[in-house]
Every structure is written in C-alpha cells, then in structure tokens.
N, C-alpha and C positions, 0 to 999 in steps of 0.2 A: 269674443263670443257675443251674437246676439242678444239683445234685451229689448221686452216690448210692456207694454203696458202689463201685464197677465204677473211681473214679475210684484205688482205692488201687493198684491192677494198672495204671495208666495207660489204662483201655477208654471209650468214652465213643459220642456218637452224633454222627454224621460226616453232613454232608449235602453230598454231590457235586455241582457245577455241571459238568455236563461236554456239549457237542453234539455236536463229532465227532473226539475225539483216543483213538484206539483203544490207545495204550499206558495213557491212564489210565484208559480201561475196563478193562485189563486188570489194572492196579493196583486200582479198584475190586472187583474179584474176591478178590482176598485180604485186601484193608480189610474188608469184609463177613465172614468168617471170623472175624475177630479185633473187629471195633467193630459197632455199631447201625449201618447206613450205609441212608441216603434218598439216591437220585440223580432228578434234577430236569434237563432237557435244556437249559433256556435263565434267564437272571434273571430273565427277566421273573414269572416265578411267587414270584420271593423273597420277596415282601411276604404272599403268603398263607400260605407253609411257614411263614414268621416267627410268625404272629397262629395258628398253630394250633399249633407245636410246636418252639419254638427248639431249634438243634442247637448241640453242645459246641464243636465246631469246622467251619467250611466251606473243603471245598477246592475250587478254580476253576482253572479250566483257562486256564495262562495265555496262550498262543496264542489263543484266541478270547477274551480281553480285552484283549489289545491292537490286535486288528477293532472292536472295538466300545466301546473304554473311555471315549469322548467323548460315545455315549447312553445311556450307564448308571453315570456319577462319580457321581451321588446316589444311586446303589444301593451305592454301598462307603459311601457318608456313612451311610448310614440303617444299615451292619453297624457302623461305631464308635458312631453312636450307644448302640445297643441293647450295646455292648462285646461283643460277638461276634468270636472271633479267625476272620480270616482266612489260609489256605495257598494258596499259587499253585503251579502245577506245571505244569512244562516250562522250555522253552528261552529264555533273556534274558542281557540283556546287563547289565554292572554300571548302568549307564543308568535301565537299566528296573526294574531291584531299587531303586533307591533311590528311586524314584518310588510303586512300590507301598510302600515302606516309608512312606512319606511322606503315603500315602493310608492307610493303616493294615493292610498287610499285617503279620502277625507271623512267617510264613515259608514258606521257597521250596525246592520237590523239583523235582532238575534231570532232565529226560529219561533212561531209563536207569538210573535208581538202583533197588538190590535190594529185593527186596519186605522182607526182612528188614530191611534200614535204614531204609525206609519207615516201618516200622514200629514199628521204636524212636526216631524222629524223632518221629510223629505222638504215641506215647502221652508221650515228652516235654515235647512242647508242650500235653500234655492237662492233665497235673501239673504244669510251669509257671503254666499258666493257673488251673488251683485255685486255686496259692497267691497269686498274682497280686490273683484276686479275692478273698481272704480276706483281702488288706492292704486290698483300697482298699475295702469291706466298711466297716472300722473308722474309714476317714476320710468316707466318704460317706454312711452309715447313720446316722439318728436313735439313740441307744444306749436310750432308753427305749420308744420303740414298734418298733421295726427295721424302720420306713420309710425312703426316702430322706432326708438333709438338705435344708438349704438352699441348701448348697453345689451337691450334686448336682441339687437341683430349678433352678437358676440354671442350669445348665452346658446341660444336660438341654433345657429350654427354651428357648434361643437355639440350641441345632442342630437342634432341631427345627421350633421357626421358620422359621430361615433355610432349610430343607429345602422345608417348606410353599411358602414363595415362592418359591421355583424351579419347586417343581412345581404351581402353581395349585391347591393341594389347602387342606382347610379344616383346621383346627387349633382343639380346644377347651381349653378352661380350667374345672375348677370349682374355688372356692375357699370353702370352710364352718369355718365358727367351732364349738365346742359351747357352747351356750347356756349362762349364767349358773354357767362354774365357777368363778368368787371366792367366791359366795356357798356352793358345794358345798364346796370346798375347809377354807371357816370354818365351815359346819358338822361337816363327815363327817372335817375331818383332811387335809393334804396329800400321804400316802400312798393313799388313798382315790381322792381326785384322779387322782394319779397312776394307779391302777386302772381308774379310766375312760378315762382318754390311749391306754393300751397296748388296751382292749377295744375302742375305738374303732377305735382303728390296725389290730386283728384284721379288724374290721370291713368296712374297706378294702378289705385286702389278701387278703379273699375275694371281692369283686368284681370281683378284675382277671383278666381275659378274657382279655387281648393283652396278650402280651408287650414288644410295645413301646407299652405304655402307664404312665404314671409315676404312681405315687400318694407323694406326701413330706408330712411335719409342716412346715411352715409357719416354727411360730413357737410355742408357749407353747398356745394352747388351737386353732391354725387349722393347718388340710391342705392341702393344694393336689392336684389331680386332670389328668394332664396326658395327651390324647385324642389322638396325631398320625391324620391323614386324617379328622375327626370334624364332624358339622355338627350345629346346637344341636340336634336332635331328637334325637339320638345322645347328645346331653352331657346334657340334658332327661330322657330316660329313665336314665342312670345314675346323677344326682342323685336322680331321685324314690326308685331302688331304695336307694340310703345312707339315704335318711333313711328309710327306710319300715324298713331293717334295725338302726338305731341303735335307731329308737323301739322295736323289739321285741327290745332287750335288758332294755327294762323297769328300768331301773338309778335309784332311788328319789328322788328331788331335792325335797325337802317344802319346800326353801326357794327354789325357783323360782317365780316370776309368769307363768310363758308354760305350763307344766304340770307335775302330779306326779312326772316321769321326765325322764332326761336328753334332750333334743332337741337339734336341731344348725341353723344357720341357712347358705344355701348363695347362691352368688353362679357366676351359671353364662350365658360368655361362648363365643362360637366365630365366628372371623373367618378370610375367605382369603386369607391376607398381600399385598400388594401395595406397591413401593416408593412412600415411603421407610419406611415403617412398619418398627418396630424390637419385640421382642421385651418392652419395657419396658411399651408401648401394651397389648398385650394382659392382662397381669399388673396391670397400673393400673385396666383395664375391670372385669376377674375382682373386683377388691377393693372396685371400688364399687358394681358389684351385689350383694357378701357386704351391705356397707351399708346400702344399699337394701333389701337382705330383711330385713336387723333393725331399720329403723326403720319396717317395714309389717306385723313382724310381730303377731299377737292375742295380746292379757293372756287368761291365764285366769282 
C-alpha cells in the first residue's frame, strides 16, 4: 500500500462505499476537507477502484451491508486479501461488530459521532495502519529484492484461490527462473549475483499494473507472478513483456550457453478453479511448465 508524506499528519485517501445513508454523506463532506476522499455508490465497482487506484482506507456504510452482506462476503475477502483496512459506519449491534471484525473490519463510527472525532478516529487508524504495515513489511518482504516472500506468496495464493472458485473467475500463475546464475555467480562474484536478483526484482515490480496482483522471489534465483481474474492470454502477454524487459537490461553473462546476457526462462499457467482442486495444483502446474521451458529451451 502506498504511503507518502500526508501520512505523518494522519491524511491519506479514503474511498467511500456509500448508496443511501445521508448522514454519512454528510460525514463525507468534511472527510473530503481534510483526506483525498473517492465516493463510489455500490461495491460492485470495488474491483475496478481496486486495479486503478487502491485507497488508504475504505469506509462502508454499514446499514446497507448488512441488506446485502450475503452477495458480496467475497468482496470484504478480496479487501483482506489486498490488506486493505476496512471502517464500517453506522448503527450495530455488539453481534454485528464482531462479525465484521471477524471478516476483517478494522473499525466502526457509530451513527451521530462528531465530525471532529470522526476525524481523529479515521487519521488514527491511518497511522495505525502505517505502522501496522511497516511490521508485516519485514516479515512478508523478500529483504534483498523487496518482493513478496514465500511466506506471503503462499498465503496470497490460497485466498486468492479460493476466492477464484467461488467466483468462477480464472486465476494465473507465472513462474520464471533467471537462466544460468551458478555459472554467473562463479564467474562475476556473489555480490554481482546478487545485483542481478535485486534488477530483476526492479524489473518486476514495474510491471505491476494491479494492485492486487502479486509479484514474490520464489526461491534463490525463481519469482513467482500471481494474476487474480486473469486468463493465459492475459498471463501470455505479461510474461512475454518480463522477458522482453529482462533481456533489455542487457546485463553481460559470457559464461552462459543460451545467450551473452542475462535471460530468464518462464512457466506460465492459468486455470478456473473448480472443486476439489486446491491451491497446490496450480503452483505444481506453474513449476512444471518453468520445466518444460528450460528443457525446450535453444543453446546458443
């Protein structure tokens, strides 16, 4: 999640789910004075605010989720996933609070509360949430490329999984080695090495689009690329662009047999989940096509 200077005053970018509770339009009104505030009338547009421009915190109108929290429980799955805090606001009962806690609310403005408090409530939980994710940052971040881990790419991947098969929606996988860094590593030095890990990682991590899409190190010299809503032409075209942007970093490798520069070899799956199919299938697919590409790939 973004973070910019705005966050040391507790200010941040607030996107409102609201359709027709007129006191927190009215709330709205003085949120927008004080934070970046996007208001959005129904969830169903969540998924595209999402892919164009994650907000710091979303607040939902909790009266019209509890009309309707039965066709859209995969819409609060898909905000923990991406770790997106959620605020609810309005009237509930201890019941209801522990239920949204429980889905991943992180906090609740009761009908009536002063815009004032409002307001020191919301940039609270702004700067909570900073630091929040600046801890799990240090357990879930690769430390040499500042990709996801393996921890995170595992976690990451079975809710979004499971998400897919609920919602009949496709799910890709690429999975890419860098070509021959033992041999790069014994010539050029393991720092060196390492220098290509972290360009590669750069690499990446300017191809990502969508916000909720996961790019993580793998493993030692392999990434993993994680697409939710994505069908293999989708996954097909962002592997061609990784490797078309690898190879044009140009980065010298005289002791490779496949070419003079670093290359990378990619293994690239996409399935619409369907029981009993499990999270493991698709990641086993993803590894055997890396495989598969490097036992098809040309010597030079």
């Amino acid at each position: 999640m973004g973070r910019d200077q705005s966050f040391e005053t507790g200010r941040g970018h607030l996107l409102l789910i609201n359709q027709d509770n007129a006191e927190l339009a009215t709330l709205a009104e003085g949120l927008g004075r004080h934070h970046r505030l996007q208001c959005i009338a129904d969830i169903e547009r969540l998924s595209a605010q999402l892919n164009s421009e994650p907000p710091d915190l979303i607040v939902l109108d909790a009266g019209w989720w509890q009309r309707h929290a039965a066709a859209f429980e995969d819409d609060l799955g898909q905000l923990q996933a991406a770790r997106l805090p959620v605020l609810m606001f309005g009237a509930a009962s201890s019941e209801q609070l522990n239920t949204w806690i429980a889905q991943g609310a992180r906090e609740h403005l009761q009908c009536g509360i002063p815009l004032t408090l409002a307001l020191r409530r919301i940039a609270s939980q702004l700067d909570l949430d900073f630091c929040r994710e600046q801890l799990r940052s240090r357990s879930t971040q690769d430390p040499l490329t500042g990709l996801a881990n393996r921890a995170h790419l595992d976690e990451f991947l079975t809710a979004t999984f499971l998400q897919a098969k609920r919602r009949n929606e496709s799910i890709a996988l690429i999975m890419f080695e860098i070509d021959r860094l033992k041999p790069y590593n014994e010539a050029y030095g393991y720092a060196a090495g390492d220098d290509v890990l972290v360009l590669v990682g750069r690499t990446l991590s300017a191809l990502r689009r969508r916000p909720l899409d996961l790019f993580a190190r793998y493993g030692g010299d392999q990434f993993a690329c994680v697409l939710p809503n994505t069908d293999i032409e989708g996954a097909r075209t962002v592997a061609d662009m990784l490797k078309a942007d690898v190879a044009a970093l140009a980065i010298e490798h005289r002791h490779s047999d496949l070419a003079r520069h670093i290359t990378i070899s990619l293994g690239v799956v996409a399935i619409e989940p369907a029981p009993p199919s499990q999270p493991r299938e698709l990641l086993d697919a993803a590894l055997q096509a890396l495989e598969d590409a490097k036992t098809n790939r040309p010597l030079c």
